[in-house]
N, CA and C atoms as a LAMMPS dump frame, in Angstrom:
ITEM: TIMESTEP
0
ITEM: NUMBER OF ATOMS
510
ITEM: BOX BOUNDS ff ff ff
-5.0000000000000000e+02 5.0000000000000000e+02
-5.0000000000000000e+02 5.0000000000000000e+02
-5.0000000000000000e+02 5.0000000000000000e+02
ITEM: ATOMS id mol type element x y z
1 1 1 N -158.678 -220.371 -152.797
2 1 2 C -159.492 -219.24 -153.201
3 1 3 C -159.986 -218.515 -151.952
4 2 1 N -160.055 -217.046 -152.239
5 2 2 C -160.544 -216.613 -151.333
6 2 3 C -162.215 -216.752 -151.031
7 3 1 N -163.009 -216.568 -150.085
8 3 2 C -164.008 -216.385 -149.707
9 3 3 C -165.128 -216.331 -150.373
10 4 1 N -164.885 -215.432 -150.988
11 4 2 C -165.739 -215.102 -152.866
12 4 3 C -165.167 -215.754 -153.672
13 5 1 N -164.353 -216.582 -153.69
14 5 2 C -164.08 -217.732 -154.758
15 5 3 C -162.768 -216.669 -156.184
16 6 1 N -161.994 -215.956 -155.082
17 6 2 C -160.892 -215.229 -156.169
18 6 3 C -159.875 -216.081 -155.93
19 7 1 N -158.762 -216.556 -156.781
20 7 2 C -158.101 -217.473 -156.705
21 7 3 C -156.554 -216.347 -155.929
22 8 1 N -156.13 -217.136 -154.897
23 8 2 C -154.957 -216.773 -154.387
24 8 3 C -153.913 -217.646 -154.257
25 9 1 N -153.945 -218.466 -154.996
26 9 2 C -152.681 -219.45 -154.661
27 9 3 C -152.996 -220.958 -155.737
28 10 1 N -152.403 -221.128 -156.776
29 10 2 C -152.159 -222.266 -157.559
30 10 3 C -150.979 -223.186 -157.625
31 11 1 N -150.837 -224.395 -157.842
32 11 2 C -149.5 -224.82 -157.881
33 11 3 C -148.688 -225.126 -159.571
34 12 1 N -147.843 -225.29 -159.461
35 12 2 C -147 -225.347 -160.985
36 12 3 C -147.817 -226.191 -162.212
37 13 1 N -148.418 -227.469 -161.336
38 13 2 C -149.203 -228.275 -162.417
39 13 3 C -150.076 -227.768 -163.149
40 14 1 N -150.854 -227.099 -162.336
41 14 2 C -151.847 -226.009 -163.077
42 14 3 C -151.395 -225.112 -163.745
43 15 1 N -150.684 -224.225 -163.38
44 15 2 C -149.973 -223.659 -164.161
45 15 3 C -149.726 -224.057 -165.617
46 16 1 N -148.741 -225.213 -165.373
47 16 2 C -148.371 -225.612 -167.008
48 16 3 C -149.489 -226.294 -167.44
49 17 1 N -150.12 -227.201 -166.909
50 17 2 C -151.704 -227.472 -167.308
51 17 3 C -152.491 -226.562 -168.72
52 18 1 N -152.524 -225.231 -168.183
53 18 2 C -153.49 -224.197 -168.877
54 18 3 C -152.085 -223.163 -169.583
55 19 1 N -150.874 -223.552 -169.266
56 19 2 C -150.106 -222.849 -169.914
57 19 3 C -150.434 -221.307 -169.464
58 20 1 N -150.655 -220.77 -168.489
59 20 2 C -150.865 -220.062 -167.994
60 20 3 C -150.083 -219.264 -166.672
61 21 1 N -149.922 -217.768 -166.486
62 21 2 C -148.978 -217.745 -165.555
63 21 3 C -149.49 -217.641 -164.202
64 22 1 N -149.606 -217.102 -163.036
65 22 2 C -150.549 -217.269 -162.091
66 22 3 C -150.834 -216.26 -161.609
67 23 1 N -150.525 -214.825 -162.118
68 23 2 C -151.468 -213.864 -162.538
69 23 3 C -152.602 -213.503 -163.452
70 24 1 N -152.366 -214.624 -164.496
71 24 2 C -153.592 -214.311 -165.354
72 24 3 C -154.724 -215.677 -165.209
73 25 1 N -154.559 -216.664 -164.184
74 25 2 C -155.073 -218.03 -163.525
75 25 3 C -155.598 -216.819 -162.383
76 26 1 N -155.026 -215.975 -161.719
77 26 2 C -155.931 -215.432 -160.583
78 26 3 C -156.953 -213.988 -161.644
79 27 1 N -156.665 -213.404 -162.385
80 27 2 C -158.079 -212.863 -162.675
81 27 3 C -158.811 -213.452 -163.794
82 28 1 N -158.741 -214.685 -163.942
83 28 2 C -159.456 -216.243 -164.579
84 28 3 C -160.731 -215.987 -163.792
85 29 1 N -162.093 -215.871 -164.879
86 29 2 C -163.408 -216.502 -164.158
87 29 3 C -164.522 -216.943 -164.867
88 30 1 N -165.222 -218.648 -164.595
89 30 2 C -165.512 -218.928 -165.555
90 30 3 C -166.187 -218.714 -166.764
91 31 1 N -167.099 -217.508 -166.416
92 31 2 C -167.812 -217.091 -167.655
93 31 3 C -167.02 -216.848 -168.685
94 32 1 N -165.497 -216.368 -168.678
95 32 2 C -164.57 -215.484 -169.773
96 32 3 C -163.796 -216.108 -170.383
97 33 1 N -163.965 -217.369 -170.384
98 33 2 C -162.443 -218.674 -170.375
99 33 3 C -163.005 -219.464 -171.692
100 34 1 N -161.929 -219.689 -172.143
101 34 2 C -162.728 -221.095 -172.88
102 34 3 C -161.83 -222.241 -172.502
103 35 1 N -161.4 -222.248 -171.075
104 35 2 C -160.314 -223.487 -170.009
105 35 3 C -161.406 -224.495 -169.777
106 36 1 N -162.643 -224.199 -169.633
107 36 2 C -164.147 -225.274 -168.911
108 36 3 C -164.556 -225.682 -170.868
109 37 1 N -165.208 -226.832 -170.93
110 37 2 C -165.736 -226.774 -172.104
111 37 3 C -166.892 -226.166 -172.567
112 38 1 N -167.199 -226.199 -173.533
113 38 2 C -168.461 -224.944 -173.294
114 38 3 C -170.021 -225.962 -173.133
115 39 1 N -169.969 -227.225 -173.308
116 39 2 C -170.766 -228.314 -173.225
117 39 3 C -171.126 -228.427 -171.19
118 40 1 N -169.936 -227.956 -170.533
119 40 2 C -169.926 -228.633 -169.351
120 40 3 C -169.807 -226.961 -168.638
121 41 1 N -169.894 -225.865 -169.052
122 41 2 C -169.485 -224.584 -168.767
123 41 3 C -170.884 -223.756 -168.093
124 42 1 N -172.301 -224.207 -168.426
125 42 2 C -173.232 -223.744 -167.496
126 42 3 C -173.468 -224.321 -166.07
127 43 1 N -173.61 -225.57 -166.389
128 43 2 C -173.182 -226.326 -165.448
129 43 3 C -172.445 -226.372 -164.579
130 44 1 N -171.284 -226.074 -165.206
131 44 2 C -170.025 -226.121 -163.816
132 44 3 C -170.239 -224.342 -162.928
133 45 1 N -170.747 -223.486 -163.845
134 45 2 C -171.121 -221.995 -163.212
135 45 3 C -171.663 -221.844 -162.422
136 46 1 N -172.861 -222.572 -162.814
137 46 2 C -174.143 -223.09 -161.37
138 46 3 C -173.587 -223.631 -159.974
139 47 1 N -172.949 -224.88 -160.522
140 47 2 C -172.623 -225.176 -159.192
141 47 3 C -171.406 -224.54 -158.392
142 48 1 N -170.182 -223.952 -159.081
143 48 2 C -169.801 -223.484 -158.425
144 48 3 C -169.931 -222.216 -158.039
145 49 1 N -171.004 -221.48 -158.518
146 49 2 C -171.549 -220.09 -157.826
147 49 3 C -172.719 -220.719 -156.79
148 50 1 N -173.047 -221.98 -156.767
149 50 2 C -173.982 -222.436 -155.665
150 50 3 C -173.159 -222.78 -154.257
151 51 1 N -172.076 -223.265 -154.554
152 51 2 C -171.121 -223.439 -153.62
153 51 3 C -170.118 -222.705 -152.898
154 52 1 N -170.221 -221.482 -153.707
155 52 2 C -169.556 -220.371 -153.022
156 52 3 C -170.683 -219.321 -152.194
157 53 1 N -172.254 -219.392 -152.772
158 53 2 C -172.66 -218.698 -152.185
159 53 3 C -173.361 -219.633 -150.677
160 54 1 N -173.281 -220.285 -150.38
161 54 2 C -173.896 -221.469 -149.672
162 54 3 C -173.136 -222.389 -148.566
163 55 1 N -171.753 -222.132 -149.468
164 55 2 C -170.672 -222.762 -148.537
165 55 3 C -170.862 -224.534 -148.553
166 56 1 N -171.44 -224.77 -149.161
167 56 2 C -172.046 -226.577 -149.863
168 56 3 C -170.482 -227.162 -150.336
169 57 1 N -170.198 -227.949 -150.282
170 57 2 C -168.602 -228.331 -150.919
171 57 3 C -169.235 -228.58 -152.37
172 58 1 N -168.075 -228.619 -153.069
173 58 2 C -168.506 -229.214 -154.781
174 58 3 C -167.43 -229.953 -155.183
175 59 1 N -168.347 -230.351 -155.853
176 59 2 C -167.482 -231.588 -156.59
177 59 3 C -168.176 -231.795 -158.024
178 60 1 N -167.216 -231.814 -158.811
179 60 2 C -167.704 -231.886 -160.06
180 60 3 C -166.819 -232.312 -161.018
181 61 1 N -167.127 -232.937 -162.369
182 61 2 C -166.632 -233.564 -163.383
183 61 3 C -166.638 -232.781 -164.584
184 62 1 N -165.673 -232.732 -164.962
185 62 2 C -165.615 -231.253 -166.001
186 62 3 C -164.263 -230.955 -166.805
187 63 1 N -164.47 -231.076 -168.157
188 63 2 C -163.613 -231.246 -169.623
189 63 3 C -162.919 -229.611 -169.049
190 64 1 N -161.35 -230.13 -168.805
191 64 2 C -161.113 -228.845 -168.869
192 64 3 C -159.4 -228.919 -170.18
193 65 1 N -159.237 -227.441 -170.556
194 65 2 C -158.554 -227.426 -171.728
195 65 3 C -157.493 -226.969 -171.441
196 66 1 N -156.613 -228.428 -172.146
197 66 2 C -155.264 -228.134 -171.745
198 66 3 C -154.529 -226.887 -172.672
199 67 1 N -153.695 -226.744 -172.086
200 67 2 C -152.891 -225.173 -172.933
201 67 3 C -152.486 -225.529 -174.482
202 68 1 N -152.339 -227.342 -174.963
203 68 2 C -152.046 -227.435 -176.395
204 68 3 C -153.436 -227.569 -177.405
205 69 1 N -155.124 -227.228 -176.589
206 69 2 C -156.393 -227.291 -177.054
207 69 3 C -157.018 -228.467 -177.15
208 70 1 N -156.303 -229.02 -176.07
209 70 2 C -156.642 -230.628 -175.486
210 70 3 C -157.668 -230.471 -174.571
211 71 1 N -158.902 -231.039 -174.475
212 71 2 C -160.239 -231.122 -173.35
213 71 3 C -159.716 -232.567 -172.455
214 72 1 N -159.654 -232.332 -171.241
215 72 2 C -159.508 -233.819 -170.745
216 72 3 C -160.269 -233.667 -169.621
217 73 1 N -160.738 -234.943 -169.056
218 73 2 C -161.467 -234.965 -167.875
219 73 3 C -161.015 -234.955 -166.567
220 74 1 N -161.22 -233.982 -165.602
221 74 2 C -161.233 -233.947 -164.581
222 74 3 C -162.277 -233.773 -163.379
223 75 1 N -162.225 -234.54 -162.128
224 75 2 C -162.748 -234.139 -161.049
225 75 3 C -162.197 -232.88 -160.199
226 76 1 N -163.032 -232.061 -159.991
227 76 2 C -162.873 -230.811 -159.116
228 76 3 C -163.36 -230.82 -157.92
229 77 1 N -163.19 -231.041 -157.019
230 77 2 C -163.673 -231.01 -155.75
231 77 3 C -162.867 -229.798 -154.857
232 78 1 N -163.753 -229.222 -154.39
233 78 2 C -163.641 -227.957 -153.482
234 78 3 C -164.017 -228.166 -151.753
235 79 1 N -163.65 -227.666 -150.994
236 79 2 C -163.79 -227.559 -149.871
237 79 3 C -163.198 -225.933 -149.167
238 80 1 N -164.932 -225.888 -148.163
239 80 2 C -164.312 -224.068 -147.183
240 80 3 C -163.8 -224.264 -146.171
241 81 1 N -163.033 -223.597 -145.978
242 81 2 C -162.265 -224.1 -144.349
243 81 3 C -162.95 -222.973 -143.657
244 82 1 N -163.237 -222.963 -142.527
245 82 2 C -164.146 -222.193 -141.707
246 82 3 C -163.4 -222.309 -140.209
247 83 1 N -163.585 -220.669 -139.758
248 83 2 C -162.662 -220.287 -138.812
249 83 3 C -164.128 -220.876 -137.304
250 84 1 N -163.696 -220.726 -136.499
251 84 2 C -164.296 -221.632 -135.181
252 84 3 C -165.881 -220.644 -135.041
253 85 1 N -166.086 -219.628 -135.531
254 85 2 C -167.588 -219.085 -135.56
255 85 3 C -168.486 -219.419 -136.661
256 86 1 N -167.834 -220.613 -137.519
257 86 2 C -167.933 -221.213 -139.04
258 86 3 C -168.043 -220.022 -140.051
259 87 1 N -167.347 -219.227 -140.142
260 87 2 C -167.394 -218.096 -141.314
261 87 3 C -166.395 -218.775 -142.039
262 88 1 N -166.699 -218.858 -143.635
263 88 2 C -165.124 -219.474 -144.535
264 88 3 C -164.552 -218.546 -144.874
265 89 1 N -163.214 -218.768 -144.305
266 89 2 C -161.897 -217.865 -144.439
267 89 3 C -161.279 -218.471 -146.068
268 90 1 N -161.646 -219.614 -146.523
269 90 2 C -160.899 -220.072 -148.101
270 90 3 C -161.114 -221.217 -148.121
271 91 1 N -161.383 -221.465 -149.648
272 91 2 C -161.481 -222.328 -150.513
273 91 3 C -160.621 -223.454 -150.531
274 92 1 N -160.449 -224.756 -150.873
275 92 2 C -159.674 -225.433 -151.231
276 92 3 C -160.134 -226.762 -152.455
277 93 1 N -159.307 -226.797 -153.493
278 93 2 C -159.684 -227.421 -154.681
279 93 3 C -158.541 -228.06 -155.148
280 94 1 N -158.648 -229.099 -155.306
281 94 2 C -158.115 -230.688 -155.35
282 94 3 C -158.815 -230.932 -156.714
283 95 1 N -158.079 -230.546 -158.071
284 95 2 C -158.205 -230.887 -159.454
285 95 3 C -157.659 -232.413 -159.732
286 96 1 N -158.103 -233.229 -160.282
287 96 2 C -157.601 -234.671 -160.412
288 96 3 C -158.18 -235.24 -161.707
289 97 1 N -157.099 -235.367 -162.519
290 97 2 C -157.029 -235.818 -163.812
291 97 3 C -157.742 -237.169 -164.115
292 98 1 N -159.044 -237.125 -164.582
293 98 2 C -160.094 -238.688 -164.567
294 98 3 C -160.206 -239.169 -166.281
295 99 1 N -159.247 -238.3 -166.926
296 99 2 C -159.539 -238.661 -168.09
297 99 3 C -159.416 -240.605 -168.816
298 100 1 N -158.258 -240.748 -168.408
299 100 2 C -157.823 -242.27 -168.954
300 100 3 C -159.312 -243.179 -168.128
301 101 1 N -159.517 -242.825 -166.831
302 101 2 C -160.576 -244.16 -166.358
303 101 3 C -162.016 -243.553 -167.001
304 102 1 N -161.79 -242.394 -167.625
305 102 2 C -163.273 -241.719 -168.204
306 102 3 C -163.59 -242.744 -169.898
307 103 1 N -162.461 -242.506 -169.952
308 103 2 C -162.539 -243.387 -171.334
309 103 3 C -162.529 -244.823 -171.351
310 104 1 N -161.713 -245.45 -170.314
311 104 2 C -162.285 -246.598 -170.146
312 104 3 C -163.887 -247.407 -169.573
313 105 1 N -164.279 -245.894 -168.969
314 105 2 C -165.631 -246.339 -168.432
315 105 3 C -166.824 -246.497 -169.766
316 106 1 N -166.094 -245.678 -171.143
317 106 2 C -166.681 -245.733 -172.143
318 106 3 C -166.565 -246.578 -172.861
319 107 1 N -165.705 -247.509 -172.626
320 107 2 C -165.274 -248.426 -174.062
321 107 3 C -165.761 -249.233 -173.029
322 108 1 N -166.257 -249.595 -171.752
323 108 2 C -166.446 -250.617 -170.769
324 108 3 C -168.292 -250.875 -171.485
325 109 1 N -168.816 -249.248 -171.292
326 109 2 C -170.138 -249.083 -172.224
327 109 3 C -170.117 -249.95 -173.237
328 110 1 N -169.556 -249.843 -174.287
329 110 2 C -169.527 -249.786 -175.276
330 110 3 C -169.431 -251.517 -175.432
331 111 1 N -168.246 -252.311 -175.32
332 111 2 C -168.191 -253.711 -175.213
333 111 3 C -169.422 -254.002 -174.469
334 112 1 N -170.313 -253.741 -173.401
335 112 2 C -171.531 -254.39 -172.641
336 112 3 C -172.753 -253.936 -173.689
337 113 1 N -172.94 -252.689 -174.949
338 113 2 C -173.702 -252.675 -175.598
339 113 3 C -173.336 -253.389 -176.738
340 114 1 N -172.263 -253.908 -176.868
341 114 2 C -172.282 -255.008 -178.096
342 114 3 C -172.143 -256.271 -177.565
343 115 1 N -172.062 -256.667 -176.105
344 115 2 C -172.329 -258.032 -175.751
345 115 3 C -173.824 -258.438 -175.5
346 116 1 N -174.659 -257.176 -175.298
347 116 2 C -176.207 -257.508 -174.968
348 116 3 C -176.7 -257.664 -176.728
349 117 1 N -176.362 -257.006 -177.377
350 117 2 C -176.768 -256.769 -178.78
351 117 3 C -176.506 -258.389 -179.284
352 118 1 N -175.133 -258.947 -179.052
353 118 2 C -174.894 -260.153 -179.65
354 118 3 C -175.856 -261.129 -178.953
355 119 1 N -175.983 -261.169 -177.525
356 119 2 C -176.608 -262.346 -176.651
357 119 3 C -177.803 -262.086 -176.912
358 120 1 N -178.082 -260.923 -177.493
359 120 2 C -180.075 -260.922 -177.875
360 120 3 C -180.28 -261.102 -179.054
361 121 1 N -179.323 -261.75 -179.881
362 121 2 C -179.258 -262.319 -181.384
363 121 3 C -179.441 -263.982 -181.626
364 122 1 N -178.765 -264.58 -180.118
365 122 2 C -178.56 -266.104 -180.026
366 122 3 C -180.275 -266.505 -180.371
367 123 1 N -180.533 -267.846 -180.938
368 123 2 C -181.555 -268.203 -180.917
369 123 3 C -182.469 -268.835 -179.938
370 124 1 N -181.932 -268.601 -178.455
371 124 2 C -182.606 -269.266 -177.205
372 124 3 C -182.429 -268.004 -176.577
373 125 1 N -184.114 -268.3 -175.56
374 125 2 C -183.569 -267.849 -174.122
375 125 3 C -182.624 -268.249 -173.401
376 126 1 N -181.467 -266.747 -173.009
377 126 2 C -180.494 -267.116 -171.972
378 126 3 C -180.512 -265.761 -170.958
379 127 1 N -180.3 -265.987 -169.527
380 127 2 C -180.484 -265.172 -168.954
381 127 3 C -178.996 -265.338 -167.878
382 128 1 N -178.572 -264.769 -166.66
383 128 2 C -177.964 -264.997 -165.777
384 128 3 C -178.35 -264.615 -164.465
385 129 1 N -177.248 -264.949 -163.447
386 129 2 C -178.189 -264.92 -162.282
387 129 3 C -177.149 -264.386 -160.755
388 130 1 N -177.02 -264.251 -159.499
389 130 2 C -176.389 -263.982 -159.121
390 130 3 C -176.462 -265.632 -158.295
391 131 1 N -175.166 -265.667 -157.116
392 131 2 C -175.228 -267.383 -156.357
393 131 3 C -176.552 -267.523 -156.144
394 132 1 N -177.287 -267.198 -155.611
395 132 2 C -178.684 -266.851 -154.74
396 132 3 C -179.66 -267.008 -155.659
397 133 1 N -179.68 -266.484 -157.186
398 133 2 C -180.82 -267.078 -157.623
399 133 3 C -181.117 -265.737 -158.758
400 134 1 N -181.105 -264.698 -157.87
401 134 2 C -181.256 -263.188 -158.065
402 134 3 C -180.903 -262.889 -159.591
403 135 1 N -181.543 -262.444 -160.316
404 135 2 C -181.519 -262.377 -162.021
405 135 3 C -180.817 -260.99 -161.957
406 136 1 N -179.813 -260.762 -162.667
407 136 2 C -179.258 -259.803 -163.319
408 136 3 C -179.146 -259.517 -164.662
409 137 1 N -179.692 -260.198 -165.602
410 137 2 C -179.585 -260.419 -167.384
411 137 3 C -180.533 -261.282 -167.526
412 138 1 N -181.775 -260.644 -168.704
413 138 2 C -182.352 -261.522 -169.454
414 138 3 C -182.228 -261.423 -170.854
415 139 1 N -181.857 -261.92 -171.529
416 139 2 C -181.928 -261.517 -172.859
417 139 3 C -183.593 -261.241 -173.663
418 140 1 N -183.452 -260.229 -174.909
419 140 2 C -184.79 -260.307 -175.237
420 140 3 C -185.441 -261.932 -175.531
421 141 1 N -184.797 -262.584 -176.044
422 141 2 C -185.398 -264.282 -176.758
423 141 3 C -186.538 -264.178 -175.243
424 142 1 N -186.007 -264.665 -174.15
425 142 2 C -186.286 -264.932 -173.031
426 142 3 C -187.585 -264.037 -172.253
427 143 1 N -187.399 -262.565 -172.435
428 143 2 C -188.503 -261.576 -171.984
429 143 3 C -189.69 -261.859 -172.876
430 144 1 N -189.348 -262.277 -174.345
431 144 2 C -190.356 -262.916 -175.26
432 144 3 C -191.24 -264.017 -175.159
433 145 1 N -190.606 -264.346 -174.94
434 145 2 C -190.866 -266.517 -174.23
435 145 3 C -191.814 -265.806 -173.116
436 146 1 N -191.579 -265.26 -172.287
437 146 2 C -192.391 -265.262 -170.752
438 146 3 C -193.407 -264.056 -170.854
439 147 1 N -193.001 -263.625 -171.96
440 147 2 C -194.125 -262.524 -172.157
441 147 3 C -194.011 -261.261 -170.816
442 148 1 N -192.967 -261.062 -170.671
443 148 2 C -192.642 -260.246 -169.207
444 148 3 C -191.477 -258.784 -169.845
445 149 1 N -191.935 -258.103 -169.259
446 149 2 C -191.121 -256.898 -169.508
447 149 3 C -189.635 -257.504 -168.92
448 150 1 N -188.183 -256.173 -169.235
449 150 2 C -187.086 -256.255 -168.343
450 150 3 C -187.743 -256.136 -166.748
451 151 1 N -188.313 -255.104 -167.177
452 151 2 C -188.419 -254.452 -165.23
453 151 3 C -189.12 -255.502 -164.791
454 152 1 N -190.241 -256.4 -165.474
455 152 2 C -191.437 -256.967 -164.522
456 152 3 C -190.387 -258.426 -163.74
457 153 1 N -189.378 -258.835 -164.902
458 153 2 C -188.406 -260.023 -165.046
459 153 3 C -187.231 -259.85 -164.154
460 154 1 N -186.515 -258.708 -164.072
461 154 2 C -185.516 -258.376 -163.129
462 154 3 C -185.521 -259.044 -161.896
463 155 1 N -184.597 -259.204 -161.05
464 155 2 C -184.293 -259.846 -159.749
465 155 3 C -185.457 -260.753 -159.601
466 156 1 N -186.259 -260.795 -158.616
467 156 2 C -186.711 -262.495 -157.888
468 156 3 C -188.314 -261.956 -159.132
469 157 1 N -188.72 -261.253 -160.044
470 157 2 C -189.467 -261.286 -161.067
471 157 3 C -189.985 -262.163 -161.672
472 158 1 N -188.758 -262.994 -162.189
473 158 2 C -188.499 -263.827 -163.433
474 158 3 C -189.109 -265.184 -162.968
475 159 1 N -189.375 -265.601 -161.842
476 159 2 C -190.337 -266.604 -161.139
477 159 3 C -191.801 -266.783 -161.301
478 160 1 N -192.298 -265.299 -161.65
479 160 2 C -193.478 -265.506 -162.388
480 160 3 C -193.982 -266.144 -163.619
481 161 1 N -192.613 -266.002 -164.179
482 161 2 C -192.823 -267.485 -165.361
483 161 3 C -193.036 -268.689 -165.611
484 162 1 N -192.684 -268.902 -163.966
485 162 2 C -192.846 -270.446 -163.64
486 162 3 C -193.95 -270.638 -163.612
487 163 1 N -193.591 -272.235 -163.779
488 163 2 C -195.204 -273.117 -163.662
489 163 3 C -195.71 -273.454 -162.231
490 164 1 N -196.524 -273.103 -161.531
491 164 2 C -196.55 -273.398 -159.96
492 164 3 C -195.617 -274.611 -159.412
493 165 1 N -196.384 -276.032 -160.055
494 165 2 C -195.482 -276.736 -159.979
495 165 3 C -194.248 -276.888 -160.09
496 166 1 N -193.189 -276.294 -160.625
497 166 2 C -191.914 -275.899 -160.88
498 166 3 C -191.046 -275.568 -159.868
499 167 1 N -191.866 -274.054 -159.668
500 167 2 C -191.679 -273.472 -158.647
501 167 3 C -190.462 -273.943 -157.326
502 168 1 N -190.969 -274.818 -156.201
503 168 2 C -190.453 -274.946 -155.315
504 168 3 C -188.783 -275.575 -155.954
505 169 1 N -189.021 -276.319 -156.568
506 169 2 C -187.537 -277.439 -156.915
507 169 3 C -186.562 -276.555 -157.663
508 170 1 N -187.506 -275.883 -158.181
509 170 2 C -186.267 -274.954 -159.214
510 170 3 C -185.642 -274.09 -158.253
């Protein structure tokens, strides 16, 4: 892109990407498109009119629509190349398709909110821990028992439950 962020140069992927030819990809801008989703479309305006006026690199995550009315996820990251008095002579943007690990980061969600849901069903306190000692998981049974919030219980916390005596051996 040029300077002001007008597009001068795309490659074929994009192209067939948006099904688009690369005259009508260069007078493309995001307010007029429905290529950005419209969920992720103020957002992505902001920052990349913050980054063109500022010269800030961007990088951003953003549902964009494929030419068959497919939304998939991608990272956009931009960079200005700047001539030796640092004025930016052009843009450069490195689109990268994040959809498949986007969805796995969701179903990754999703199995850890039905494994806390099940382990806070068991009828005991159970918690876990890192080698060191360091608490990473308490289940509710357990925050109940000690009468301690998550946050108060978290990492070296959960020692306040102890009985002084306890303490050192444990």
């Amino acid at each position: 892109m040029s300077p002001a962020g007008v597009t001068e140069l795309v490659n074929r992927p994009i192209m067939d990407y948006f099904g688009k030819t690369f005259e009508e990809l260069q007078s493309w801008t995001f307010g007029d498109s429905d290529a950005v989703h419209p969920d992720d479309l103020p957002r992505v305006v902001s920052e990349f009119t913050h980054s063109i006026t500022t010269g800030a690199p961007f990088d951003s995550e953003v549902r964009l629509r494929r030419a068959d009315g497919v939304y998939r996820w991608f990272h956009n990251s931009g960079r200005p190349m700047q001539d030796t008095d640092g004025r930016i002579t052009r843009w450069y943007f490195l689109i990268t398709d994040i959809d498949d690990r986007k969805r796995a980061e969701e179903a990754l969600k999703a199995n850890e909110r039905d494994l806390i849901r099940t382990i806070n069903t068991i009828p005991t306190p159970a918690f876990s821990t890192l080698p060191d000692g360091y608490v990473d998981f308490l289940n509710q049974r357990w925050l109940d028992y000690a009468g301690m919030t998550a946050e108060q219980a978290q990492g070296w916390g959960w020692g306040a439950a102890l009985h002084p005596d306890d303490f050192d051996q444990l």
